[in-house]
C-alpha positions as CSV (number, residue, x, y, z in Angstrom):
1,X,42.1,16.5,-17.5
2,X,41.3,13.0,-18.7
3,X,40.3,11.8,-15.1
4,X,37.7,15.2,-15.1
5,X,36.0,14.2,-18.7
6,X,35.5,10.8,-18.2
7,X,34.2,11.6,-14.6
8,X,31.5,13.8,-16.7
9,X,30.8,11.2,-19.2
10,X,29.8,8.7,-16.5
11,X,27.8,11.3,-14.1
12,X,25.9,12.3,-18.0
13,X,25.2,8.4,-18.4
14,X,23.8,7.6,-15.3
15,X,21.7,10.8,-15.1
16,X,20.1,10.3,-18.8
17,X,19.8,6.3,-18.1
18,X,17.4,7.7,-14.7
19,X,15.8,10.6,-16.7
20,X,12.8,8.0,-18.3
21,X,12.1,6.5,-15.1
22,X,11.4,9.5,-13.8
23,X,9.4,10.8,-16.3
24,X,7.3,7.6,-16.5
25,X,6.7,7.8,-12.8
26,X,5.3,11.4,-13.1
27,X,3.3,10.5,-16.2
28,X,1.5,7.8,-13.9
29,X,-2.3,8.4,-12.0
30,X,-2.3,10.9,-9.4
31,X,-2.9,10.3,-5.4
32,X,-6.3,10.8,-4.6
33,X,-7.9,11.8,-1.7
34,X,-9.5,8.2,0.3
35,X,-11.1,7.8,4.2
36,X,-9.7,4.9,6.2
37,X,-13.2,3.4,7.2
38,X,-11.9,0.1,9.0
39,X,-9.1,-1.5,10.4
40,X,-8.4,-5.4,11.8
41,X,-6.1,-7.1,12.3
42,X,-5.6,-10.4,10.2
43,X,-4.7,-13.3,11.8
44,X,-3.3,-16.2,10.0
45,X,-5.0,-19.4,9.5
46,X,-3.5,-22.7,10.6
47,X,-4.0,-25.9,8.1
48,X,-2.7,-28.2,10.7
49,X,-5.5,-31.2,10.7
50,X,-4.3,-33.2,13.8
51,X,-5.9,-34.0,16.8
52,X,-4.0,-32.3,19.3
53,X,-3.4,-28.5,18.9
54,X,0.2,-29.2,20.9
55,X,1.4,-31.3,18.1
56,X,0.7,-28.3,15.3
57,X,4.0,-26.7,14.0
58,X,5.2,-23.3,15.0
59,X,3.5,-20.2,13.5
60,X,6.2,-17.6,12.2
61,X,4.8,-14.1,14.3
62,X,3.1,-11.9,11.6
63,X,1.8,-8.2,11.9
64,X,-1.0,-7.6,9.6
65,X,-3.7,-5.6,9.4
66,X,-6.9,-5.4,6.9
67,X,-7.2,-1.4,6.0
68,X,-10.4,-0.6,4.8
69,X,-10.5,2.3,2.3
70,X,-13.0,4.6,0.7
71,X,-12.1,5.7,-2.7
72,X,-15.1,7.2,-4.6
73,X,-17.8,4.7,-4.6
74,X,-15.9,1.9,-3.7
75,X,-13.7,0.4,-0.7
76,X,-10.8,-1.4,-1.1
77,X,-9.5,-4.0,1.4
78,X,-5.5,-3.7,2.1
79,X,-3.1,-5.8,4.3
80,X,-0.7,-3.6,6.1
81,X,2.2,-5.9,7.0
82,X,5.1,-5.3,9.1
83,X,8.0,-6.9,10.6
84,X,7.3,-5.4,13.7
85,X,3.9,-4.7,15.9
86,X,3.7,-1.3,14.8
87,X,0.6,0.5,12.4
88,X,0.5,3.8,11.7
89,X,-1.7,6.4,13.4
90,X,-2.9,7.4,9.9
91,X,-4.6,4.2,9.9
92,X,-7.3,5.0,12.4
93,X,-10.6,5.1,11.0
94,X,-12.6,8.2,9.6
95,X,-8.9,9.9,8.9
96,X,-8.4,11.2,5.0
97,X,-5.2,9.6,3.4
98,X,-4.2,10.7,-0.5
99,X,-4.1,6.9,-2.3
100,X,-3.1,6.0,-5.5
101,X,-4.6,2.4,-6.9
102,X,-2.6,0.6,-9.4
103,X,-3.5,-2.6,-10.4
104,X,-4.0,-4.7,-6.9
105,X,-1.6,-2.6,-5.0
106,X,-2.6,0.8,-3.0
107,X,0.1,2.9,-2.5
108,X,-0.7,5.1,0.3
109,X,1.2,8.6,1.1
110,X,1.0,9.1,5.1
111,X,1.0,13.0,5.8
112,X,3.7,12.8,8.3
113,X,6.6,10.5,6.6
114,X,7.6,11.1,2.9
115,X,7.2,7.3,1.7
116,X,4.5,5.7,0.8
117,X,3.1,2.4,2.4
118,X,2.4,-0.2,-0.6
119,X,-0.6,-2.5,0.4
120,X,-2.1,-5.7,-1.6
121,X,-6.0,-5.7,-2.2
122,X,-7.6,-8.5,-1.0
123,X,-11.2,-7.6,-1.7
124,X,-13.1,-4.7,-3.1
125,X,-16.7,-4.4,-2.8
126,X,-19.1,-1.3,-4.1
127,X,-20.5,1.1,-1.6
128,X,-24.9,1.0,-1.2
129,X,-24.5,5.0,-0.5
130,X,-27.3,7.5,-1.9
131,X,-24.8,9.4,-3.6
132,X,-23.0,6.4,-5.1
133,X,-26.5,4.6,-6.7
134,X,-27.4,8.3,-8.2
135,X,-24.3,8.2,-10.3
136,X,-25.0,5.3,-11.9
């Protein structure tokens, strides 16, 4: 009997101590509806200042990829990185992903897998469109 209520004290704890970050997370900005308009892939730059390329240091493999994104009247660069050479096919351009922008960070919900894909911004610029300079 002892072993039971204490097994419910701790189950009450932990679900009340997780109960405000769930609310907080709900409380947050919605996803919004954004078109991939670009993708590259990034390549590294080396700072090696030597003569000879031979005698430059090893270059750790990296998977990246710049994601350009329409969201409203803007578009937001992201890097995609991964640890291996793999991008996902909702990263294609002219395809509508939902997108939610806090901060510098994207966080992108693919349609097909229930994560979402958290991307950096490294550059933003506003779009010259008819519809965007009307709204201003």
């Amino acid at each position: 009997m002892k072993r039971r209520l204490l097994f419910f004290g701790v189950m009450s704890g932990v679900l009340l101590i997780g109960l405000p970050a769930y609310s907080k997370e709900a409380a947050e900005q919605g996803y919004q509806p954004a078109t991939v308009v670009s993708v590259e892939r990034y390549h590294a730059v080396s700072n090696y200042l030597g003569d000879n390329p031979a005698d430059a240091p090893l270059q750790a493999r990296e998977y990246a990829y710049d994601i350009g994104i329409r969201l409203d009247c803007k578009v937001y660069v992201g890097r995609y990185q991964s640890a291996i050479n793999y991008l996902p096919s909702a990263f294609a351009p002219n395809k509508s992903v939902d997108v939610r922008l806090h901060k510098n960070v994207l966080y992108i919900s693919l349609p097909d897998d229930d994560w979402d894909v958290k991307m950096g911004v490294v550059g933003h610029r506003r779009v010259k469109d008819e519809a965007c300079v009307a709204g201003l």
